[in-house]
VOTI-205930 format. One record per residue (C-alpha): residue in one letter; chain; x, y, z; residue number from 1. Coordinates in pm, 1 decimal, decimal comma, m for minus. Each point is the difference from the previous one (the first is absolute). Layout:
<atoms>
+---+---+----------+----------+----------+-----+
! r ! c !     east !    north !       up !   k !
+---+---+----------+----------+----------+-----+
! a ! A !        X !        Y !        Z ! NUM !
...
+---+---+----------+----------+----------+-----+
</atoms>
This chain:
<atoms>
+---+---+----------+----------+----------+-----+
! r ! c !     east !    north !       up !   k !
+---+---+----------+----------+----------+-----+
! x ! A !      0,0 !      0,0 !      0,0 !   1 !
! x ! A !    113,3 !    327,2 !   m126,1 !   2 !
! x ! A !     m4,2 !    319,5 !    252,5 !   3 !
! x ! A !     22,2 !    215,6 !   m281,6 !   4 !
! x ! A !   m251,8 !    327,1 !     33,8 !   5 !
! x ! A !    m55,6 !    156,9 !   m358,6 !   6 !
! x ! A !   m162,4 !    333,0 !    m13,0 !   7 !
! x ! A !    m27,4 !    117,4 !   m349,2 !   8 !
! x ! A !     65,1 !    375,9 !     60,3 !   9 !
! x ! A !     71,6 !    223,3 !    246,4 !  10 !
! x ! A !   m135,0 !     22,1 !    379,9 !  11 !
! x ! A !     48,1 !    277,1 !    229,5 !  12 !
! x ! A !   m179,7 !   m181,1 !    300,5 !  13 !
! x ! A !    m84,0 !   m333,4 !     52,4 !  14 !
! x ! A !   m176,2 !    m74,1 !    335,3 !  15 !
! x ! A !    101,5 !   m157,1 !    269,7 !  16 !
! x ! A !   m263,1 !   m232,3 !     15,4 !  17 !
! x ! A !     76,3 !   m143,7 !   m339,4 !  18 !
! x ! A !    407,0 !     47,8 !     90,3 !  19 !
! x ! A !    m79,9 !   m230,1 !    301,4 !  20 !
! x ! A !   m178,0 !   m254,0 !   m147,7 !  21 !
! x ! A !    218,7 !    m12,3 !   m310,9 !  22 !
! x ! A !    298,3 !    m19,1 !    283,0 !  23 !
! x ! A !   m166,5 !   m307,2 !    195,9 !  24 !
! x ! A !   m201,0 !   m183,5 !   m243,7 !  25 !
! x ! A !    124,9 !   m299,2 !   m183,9 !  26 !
! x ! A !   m291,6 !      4,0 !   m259,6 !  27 !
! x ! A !     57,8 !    128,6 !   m302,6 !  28 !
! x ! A !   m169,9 !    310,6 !    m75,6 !  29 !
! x ! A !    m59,9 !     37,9 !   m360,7 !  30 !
! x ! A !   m195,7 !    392,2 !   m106,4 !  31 !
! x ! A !   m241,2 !    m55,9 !   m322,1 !  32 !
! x ! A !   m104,8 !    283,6 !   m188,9 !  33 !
! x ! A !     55,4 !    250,2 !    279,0 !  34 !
! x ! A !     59,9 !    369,2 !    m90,6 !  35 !
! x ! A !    222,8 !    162,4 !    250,4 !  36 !
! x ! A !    m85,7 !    364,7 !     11,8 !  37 !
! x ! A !    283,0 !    252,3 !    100,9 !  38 !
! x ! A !    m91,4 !    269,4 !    220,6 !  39 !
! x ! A !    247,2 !    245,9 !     19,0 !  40 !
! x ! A !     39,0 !    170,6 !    308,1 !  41 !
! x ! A !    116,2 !    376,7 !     92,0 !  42 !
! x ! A !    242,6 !     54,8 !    338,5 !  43 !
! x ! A !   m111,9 !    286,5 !    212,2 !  44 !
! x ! A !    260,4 !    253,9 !   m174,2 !  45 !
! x ! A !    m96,2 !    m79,7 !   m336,5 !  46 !
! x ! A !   m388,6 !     90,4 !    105,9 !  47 !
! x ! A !    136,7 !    351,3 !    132,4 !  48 !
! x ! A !    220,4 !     69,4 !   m250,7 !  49 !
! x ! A !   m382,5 !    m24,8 !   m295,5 !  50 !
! x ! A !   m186,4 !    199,6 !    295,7 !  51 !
! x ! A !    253,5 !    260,1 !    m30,5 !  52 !
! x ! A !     m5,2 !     33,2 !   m365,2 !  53 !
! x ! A !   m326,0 !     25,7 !    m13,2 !  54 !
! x ! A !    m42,2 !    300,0 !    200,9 !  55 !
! x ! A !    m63,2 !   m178,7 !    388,9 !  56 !
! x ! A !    165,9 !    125,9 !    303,2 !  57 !
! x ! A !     m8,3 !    m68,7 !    324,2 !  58 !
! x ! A !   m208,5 !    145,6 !    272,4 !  59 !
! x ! A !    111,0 !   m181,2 !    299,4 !  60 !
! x ! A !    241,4 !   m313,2 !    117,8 !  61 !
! x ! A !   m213,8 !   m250,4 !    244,8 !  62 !
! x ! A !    160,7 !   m288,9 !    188,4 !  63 !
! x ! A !     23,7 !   m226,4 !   m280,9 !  64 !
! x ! A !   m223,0 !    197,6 !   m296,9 !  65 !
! x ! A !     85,1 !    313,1 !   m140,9 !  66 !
! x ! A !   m295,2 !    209,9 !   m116,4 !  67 !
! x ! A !      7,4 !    168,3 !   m311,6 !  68 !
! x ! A !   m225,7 !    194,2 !   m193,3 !  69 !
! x ! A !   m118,1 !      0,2 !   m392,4 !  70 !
! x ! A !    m43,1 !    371,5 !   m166,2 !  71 !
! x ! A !   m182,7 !   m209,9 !   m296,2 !  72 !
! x ! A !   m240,5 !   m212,8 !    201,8 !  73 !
! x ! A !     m8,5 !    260,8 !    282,8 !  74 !
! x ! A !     23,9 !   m301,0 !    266,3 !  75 !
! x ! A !    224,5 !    m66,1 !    280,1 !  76 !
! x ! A !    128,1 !   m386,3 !      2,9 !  77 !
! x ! A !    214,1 !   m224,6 !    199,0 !  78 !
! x ! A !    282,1 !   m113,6 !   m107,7 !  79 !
! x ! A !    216,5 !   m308,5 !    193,9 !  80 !
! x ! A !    380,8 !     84,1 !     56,8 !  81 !
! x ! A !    144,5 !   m373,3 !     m8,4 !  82 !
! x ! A !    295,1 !    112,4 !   m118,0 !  83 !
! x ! A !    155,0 !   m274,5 !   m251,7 !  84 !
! x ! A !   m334,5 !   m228,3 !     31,0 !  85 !
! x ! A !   m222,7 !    m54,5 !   m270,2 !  86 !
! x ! A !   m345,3 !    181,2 !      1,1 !  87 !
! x ! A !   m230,2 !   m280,5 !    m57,2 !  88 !
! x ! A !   m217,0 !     87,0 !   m351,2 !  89 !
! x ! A !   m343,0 !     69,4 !    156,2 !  90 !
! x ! A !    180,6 !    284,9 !    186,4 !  91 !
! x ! A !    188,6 !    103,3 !   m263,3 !  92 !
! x ! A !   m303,7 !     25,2 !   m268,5 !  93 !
! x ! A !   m219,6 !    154,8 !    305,0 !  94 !
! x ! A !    290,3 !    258,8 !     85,3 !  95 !
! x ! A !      1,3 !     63,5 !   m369,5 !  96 !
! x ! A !   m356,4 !     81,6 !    m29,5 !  97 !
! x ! A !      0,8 !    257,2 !    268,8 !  98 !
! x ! A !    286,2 !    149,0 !   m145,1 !  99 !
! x ! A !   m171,5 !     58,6 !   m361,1 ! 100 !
! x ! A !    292,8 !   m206,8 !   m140,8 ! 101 !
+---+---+----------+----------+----------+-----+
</atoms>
């Protein structure tokens, strides 16, 4: 038995569930027909650095969110300071709507 894992293309994350049981198991574990999507993700610096071009500043620094404010949507917004973490993309897109971007 081969423990050969073949993933055609390229994957940022793989969880750890499917890490762990591709660690322990002794089955094979064949994938047929299965698209893997790739979701790319944006760090905390890179998110700043498009709120800043598009006009957004901040208004205040919180504990662990920065507020900031949108002169094109005319809202005020959260925004997570993570530092080199990824934003995962339901913040990102909702961060992005408030922004106007």
């Amino acid at each position: 038995m081969s423990n050969k894992v073949d993933f055609r293309g390229k994957i940022k994350k793989v969880t750890k569930k499917l890490l762990k049981y591709l660690h322990i198991s002794n089955e094979c574990v064949t994938f047929v027909d299965v698209k893997i999507e790739i979701i790319e993700v944006m760090k905390t610096s890179e998110l700043t650095a498009a709120l800043l071009n598009a006009g957004c500043y901040i208004l205040r620094n919180g504990s662990r969110h920065d507020i900031w404010f949108s002169p094109t949507t005319n809202c005020k917004f959260p925004v997570p300071r993570h530092g080199a973490k990824e934003i995962p993309k339901g913040t990102e897109k909702s961060i992005k709507k408030q922004a106007g971007i």
